[in-house]
C-alpha positions as CSV (number, residue, x, y, z in Angstrom):
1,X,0.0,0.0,0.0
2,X,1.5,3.4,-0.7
3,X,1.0,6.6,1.5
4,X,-1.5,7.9,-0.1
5,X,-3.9,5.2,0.9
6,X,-2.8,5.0,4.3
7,X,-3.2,8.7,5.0
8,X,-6.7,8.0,3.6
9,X,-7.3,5.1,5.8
10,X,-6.0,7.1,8.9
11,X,-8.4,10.0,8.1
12,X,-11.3,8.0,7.7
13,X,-11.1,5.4,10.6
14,X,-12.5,8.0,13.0
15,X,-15.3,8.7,11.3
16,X,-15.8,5.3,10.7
17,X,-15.4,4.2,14.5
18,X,-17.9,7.1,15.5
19,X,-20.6,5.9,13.3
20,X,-20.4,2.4,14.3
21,X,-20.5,3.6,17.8
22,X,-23.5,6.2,17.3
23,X,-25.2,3.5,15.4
24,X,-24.7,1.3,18.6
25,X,-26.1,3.9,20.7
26,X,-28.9,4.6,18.7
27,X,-29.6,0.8,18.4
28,X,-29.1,0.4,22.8
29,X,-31.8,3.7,23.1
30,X,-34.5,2.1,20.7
31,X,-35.0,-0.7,23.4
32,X,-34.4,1.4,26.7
33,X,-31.0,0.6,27.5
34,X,-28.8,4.1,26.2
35,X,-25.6,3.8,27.0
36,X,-25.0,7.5,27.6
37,X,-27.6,8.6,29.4
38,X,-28.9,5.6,32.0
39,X,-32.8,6.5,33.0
40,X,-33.1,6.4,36.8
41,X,-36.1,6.9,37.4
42,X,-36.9,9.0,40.7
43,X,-39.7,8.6,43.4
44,X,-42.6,11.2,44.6
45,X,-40.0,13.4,47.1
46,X,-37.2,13.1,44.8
47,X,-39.6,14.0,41.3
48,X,-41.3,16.9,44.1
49,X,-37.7,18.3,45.4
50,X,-36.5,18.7,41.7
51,X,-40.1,20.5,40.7
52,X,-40.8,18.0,38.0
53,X,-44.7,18.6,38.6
54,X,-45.7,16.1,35.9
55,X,-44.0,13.1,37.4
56,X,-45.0,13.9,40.8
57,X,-49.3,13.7,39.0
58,X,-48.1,10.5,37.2
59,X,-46.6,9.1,40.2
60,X,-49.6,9.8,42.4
61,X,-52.2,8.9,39.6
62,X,-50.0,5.3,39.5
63,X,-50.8,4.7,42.9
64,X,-47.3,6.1,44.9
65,X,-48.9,7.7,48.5
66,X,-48.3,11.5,48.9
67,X,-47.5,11.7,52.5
68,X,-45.6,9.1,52.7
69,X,-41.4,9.4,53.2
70,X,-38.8,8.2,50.2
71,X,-35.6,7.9,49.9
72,X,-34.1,11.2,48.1
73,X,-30.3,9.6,46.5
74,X,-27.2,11.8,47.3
75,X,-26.5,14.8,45.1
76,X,-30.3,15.3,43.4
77,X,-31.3,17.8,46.1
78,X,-28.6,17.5,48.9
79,X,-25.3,16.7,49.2
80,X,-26.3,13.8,51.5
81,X,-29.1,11.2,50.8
82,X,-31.8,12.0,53.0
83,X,-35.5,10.6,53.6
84,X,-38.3,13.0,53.0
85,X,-42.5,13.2,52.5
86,X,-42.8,15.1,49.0
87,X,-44.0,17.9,50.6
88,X,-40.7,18.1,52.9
89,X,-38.4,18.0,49.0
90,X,-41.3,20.8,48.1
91,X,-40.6,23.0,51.4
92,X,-36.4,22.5,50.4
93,X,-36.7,23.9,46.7
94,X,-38.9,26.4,48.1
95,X,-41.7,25.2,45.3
96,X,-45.0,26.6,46.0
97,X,-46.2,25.7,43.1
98,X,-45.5,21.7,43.6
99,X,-47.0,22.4,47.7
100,X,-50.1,23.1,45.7
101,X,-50.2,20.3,43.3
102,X,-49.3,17.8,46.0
103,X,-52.4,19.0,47.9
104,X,-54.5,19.2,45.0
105,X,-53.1,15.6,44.7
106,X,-54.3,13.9,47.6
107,X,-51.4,15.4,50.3
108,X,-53.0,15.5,53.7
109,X,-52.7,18.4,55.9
110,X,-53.3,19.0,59.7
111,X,-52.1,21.0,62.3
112,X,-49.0,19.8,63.5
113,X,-47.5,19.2,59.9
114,X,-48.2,22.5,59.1
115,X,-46.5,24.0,61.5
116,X,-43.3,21.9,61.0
117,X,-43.4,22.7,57.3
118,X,-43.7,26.5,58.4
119,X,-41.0,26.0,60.7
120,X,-39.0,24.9,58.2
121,X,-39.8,26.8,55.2
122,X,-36.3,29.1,54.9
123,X,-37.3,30.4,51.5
124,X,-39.6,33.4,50.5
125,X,-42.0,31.5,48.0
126,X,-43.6,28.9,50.1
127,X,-44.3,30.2,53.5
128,X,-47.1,32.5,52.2
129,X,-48.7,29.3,50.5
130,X,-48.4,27.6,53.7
131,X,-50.4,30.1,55.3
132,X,-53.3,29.6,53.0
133,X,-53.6,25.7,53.7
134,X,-53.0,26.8,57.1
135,X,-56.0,25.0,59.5
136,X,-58.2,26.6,61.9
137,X,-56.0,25.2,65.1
138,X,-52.5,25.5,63.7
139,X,-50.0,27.7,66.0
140,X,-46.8,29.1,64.7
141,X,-44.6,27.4,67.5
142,X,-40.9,26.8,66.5
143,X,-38.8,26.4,69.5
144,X,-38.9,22.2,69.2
145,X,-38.8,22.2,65.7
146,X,-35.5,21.0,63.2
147,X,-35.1,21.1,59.6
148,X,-34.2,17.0,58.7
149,X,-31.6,18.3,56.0
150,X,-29.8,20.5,59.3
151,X,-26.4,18.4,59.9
152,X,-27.5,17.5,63.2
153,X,-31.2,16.3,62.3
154,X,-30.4,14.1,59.3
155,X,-32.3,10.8,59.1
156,X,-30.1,8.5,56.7
C-alpha cells in the first residue's frame, strides 16, 4: 500500500469508528438501555424536590402515597441522601407551586405538619402558600422544631 492510501485510511477510521459507535447507541436507546444517558427513574420526594410537577401527577395517579417518606439519592437535592414526604423535597426547593399540586393531589394536611413545614420553610415562595392551607388550630410554635436536611437532624 502506498501513502497515499494509508493517510486516507488514517483519516477516515475515526469517522468510521464514531458511526459504528453512534449507530450502537442509537440501536441500545430504541429498546431502553442508552448507554449515555442511563434512565433512573426518581420517586414522589425526589420527582417533588426537583419540581418536576408532571411526574409527581403520574406518580400519584399510578398509585405512589403523597404523604408518605422516600428515599431522596445523594446529590439530586442534597449533598447527603436523605428521607423526606414530598411535601418536605417541596418546602427545600422552596416550590409553591408543587406544595399546591401535592395537595390538589391527595397530600394530607393537619395542624401539626403545618407547623413543621412552616417551621422549616427558609425560602420566600412557600411560607405565604403555607399560610393559605394553614387550619383553623394550627400555632406558629418553632422552639422544638428541626429542619431533617440540618447536619444534626439528618435521618439517613
Amino acid at each position: 500500500m502506498d501513502s497515499s492510501r494509508w493517510a486516507a485510511l488514517a483519516l477516515a477510521a475515526p469517522g468510521c469508528l464514531l458511526a459504528a459507535a453512534s449507530t450502537v447507541a442509537l440501536m441500545m436507546g430504541a429498546v431502553d438501555h442508552h448507554p449515555m444517558w442511563p434512565h433512573q427513574p426518581t420517586n414522589l420526594a425526589e420527582s417533588a424536590g426537583v419540581r418536576d410537577e408532571a411526574e409527581v401527577v403520574r406518580l400519584i395517579e399510578r398509585g405512589d402515597d403523597p404523604n408518605a417518606r422516600y428515599a431522596i439519592r445523594q446529590g439530586l437535592i442534597f449533598d447527603f441522601p436523605i428521607r423526606l414526604t414530598p411535601l418536605e423535597a417541596a418546602v427545600a426547593a422552596d416550590d409553591a407551586e408543587m406544595i399546591r399540586s401535592l395537595f390538589a393531589n391527595g397530600a394530607v394536611m393537619d395542624a401539626a405538619l403545618w407547623t413543621y413545614l412552616r417551621c422549616i420553610a427558609e425560602g420566600d415562595r412557600v411560607p405565604p402558600t403555607l399560610d393559605e392551607f394553614r387550619p383553623s388550630e394550627a400555632v406558629t410554635n418553632c422552639d422544638e422544631v428541626r429542619s431533617p436536611w440540618r447536619p444534626d437532624t439528618i435521618d439517613r
